[in-house]
VOLOTI-480681 format. One line per 2 residues: number of its first residue (from 1); their letters; for each residue y, x negated, z negated of N, C-alpha, C. Coordinates in steps of 0.1 Angstrom, whole numbers, plus 2048, in hexadecimal, padded with zeros to 3 digits. Layout:
N
NUM = A = Y/X/Z/Y/X/Z/Y/X/Z ~ ...
! end
This chain:
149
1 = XX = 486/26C/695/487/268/688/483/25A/686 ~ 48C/251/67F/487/244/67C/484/240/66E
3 = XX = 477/248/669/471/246/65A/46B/238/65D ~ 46A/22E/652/461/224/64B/44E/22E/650
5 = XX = 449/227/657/43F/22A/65A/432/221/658 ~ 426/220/659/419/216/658/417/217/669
7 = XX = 414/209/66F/412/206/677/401/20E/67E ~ 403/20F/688/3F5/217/68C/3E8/206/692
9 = XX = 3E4/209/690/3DB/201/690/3CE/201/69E ~ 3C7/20E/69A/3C1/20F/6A6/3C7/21D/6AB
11 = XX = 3C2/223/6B9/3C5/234/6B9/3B8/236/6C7 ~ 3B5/240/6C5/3A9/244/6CB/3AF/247/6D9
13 = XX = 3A9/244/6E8/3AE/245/6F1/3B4/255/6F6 ~ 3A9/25C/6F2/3AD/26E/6EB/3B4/271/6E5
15 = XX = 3BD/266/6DA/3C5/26B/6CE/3C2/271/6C7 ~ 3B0/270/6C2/3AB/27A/6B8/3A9/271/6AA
17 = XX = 3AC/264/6AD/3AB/25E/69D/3BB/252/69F ~ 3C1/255/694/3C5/249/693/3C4/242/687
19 = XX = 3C4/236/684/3C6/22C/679/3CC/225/679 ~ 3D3/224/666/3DA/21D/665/3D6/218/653
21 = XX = 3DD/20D/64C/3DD/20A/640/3E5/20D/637 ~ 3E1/210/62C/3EF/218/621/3F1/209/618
23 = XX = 3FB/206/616/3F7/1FA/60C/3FD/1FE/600 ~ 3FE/1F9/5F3/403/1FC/5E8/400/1F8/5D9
25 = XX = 404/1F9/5CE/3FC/1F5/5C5/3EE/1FA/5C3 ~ 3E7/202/5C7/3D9/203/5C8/3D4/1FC/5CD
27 = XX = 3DD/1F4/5DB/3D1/1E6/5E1/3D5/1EF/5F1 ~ 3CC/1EA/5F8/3CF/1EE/608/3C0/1F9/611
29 = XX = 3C5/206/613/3BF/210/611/3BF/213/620 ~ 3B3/214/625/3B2/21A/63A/3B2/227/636
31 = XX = 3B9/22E/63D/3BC/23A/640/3BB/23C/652 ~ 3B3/249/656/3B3/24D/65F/3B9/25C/660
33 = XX = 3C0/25D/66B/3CB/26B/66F/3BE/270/679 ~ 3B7/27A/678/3A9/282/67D/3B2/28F/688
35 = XX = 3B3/28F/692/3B5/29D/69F/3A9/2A5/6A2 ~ 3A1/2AE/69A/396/2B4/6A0/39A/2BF/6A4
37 = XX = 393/2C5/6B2/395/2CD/6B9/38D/2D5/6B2 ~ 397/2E4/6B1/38D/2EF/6A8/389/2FA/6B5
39 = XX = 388/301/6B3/384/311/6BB/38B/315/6C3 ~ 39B/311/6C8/39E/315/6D0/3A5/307/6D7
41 = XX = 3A3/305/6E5/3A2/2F8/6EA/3AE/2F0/6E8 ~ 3BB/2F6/6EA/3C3/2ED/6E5/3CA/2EB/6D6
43 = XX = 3BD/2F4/6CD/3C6/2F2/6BD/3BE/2E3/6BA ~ 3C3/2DC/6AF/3BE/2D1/6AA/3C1/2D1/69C
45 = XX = 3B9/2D0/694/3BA/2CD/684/3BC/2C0/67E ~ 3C9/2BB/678/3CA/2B0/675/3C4/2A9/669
47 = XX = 3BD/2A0/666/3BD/29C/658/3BA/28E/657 ~ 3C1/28C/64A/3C2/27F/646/3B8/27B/63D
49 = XX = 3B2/26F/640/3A5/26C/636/3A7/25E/634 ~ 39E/25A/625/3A4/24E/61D/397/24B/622
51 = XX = 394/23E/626/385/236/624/384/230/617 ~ 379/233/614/377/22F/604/36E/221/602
53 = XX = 36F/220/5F9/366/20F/5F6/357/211/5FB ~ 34E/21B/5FE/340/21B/601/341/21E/60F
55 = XX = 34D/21E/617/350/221/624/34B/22E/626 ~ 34E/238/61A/34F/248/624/35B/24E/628
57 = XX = 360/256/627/36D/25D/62E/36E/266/622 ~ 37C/269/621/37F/275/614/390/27C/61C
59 = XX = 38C/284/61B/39B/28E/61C/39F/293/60D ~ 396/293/602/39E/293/5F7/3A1/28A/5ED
61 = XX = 3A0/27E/5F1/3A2/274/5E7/3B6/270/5E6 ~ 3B9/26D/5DC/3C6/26F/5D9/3C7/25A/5D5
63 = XX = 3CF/256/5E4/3CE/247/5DC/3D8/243/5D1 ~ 3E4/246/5D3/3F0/247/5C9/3F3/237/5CE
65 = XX = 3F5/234/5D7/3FC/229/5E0/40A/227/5DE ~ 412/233/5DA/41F/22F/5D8/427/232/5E7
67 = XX = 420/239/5F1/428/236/5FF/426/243/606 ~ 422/249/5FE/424/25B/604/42D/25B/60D
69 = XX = 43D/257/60F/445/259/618/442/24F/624 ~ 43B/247/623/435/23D/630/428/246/637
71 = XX = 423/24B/629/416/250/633/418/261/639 ~ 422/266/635/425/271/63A/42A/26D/64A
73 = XX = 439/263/648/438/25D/656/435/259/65E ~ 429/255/659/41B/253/663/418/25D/669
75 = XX = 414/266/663/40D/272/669/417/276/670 ~ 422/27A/673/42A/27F/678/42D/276/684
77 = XX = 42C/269/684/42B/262/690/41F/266/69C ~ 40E/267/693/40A/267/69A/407/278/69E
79 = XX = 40F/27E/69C/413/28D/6A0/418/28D/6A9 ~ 424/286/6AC/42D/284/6B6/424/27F/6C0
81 = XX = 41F/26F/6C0/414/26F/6CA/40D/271/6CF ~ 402/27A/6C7/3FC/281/6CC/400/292/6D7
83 = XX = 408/293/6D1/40F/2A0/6D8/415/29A/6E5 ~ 421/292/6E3/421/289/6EF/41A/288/6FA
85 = XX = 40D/283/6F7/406/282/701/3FE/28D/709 ~ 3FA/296/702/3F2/2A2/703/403/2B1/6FB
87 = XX = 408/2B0/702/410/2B7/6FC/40C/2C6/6F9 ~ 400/2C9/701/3FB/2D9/6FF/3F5/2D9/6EB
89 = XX = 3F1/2CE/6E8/3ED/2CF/6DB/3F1/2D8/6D2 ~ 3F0/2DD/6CC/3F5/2E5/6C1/3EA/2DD/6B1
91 = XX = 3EF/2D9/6A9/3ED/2D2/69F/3F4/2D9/690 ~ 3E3/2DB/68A/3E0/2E8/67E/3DB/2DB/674
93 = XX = 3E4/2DB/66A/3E2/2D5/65F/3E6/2DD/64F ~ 3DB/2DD/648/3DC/2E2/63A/3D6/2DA/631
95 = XX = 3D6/2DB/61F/3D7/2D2/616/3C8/2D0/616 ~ 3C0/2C7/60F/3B0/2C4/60D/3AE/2C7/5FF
97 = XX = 3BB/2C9/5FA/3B5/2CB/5ED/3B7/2D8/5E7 ~ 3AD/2E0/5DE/3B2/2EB/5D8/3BD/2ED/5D1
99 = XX = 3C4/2E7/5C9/3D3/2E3/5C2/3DD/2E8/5C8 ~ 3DB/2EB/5D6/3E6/2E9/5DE/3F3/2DD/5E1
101 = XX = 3F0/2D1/5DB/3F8/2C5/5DA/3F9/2C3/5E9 ~ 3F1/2BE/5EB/3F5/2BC/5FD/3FE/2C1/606
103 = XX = 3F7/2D2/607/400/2D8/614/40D/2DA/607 ~ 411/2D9/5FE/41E/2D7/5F5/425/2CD/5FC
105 = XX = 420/2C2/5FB/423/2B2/606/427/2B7/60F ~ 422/2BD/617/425/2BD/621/432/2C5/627
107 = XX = 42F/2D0/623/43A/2DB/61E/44A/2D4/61D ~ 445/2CA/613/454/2C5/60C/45B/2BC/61C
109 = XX = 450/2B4/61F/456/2AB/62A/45A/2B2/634 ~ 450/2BB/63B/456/2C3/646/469/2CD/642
111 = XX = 464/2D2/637/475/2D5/631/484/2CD/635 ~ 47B/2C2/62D/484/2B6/62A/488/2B5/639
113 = XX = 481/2B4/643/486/2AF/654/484/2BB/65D ~ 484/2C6/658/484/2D1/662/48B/2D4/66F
115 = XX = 49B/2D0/66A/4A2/2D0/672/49F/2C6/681 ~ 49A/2B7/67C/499/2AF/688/489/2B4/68C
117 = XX = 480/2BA/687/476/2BA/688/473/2C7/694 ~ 481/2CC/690/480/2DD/699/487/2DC/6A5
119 = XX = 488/2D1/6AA/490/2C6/6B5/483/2C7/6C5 ~ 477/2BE/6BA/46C/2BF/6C4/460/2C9/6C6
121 = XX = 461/2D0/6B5/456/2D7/6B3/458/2E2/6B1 ~ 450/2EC/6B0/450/2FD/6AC/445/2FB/69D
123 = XX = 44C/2FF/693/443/2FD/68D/441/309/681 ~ 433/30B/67D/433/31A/67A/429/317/66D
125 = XX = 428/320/664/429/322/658/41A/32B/65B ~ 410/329/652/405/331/64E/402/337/644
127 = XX = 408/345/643/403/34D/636/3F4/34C/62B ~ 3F5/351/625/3E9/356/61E/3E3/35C/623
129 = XX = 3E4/365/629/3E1/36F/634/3DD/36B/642 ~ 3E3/35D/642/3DE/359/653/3E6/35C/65D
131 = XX = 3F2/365/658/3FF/368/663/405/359/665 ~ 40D/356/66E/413/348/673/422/351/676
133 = XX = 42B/34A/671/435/34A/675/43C/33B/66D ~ 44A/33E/676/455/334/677/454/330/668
135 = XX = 451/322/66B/452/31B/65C/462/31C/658 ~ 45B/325/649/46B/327/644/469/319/630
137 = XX = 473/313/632/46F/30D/629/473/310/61B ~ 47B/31E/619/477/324/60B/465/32E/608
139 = XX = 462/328/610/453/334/610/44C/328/60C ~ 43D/32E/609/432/322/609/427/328/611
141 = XX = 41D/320/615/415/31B/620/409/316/61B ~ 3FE/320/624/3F1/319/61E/3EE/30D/626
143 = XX = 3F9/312/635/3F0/303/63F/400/307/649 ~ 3FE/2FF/652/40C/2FE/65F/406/2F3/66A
145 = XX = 409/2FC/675/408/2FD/686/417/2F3/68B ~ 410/2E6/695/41D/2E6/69C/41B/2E2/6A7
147 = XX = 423/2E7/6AB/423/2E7/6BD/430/2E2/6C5 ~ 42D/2D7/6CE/435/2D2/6D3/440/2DB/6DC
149 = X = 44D/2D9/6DC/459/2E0/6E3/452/2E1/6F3
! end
């Protein structure tokens, strides 16, 4: 896929952090893409966190940058990379916020590119219940798994 993307900036020799900058009319915003290894060795939890003005980290701050479709394809780039390299990864991402706004986001993009997305990846849908199956994109999703072909 050739989306308008933000350039990566640094990337951890691991591929557990990447950075990049959102820019927009709110001003120019570091954002880090976070791979932490959970409980079972090869799942990783993705998240995306805004650095804020007192330099802490937030996974729920909402910058309203105007570039949602850049920074979605960021992430998705560095999905690709990361899987690429370590292709056993399996990479578990769900929303930070209660609202459910986010994994919505997410939902919609993965939809939107399913088809080319179901090219490299297997990608699965997390119930309310915690069952995983085949992301189907008339359902909704508390969180989704994906795993390189």
């Amino acid at each position: 896929m050739n989306l308008p993307s933000y350039e990566i900036l640094e990337k951890a020799d691991d591929y557990s952090e990447f950075k990049f900058i959102s820019t927009g009319p709110n001003g120019s915003i570091i954002k880090f893409l976070v791979f932490k290894k959970l409980f079972v060795e090869t799942l990783y939890n993705l998240s995306l966190l805004d650095v804020m003005p007192d330099g802490t980290y937030s996974d729920t701050h909402f910058s309203n940058n105007n570039d949602l479709r850049k920074i979605l394809a960021t992430i998705l780039t560095a999905v690709i990379d990361c899987t690429a390299k370590f292709p056993d990864r399996q990479i578990f991402f769900q929303g930070s916020d209660e609202e459910g706004k986010r994994i919505s986001l997410y939902h919609k993009a993965i939809s939107k590119h399913l088809f080319v997305l179901e090219k490299e990846f297997y990608i699965y849908g997390i119930t309310d219940d915690g069952t995983e199956e085949n992301f189907n994109p008339s359902k909704s999703y508390t969180a989704v798994l994906v795993k390189r072909k």
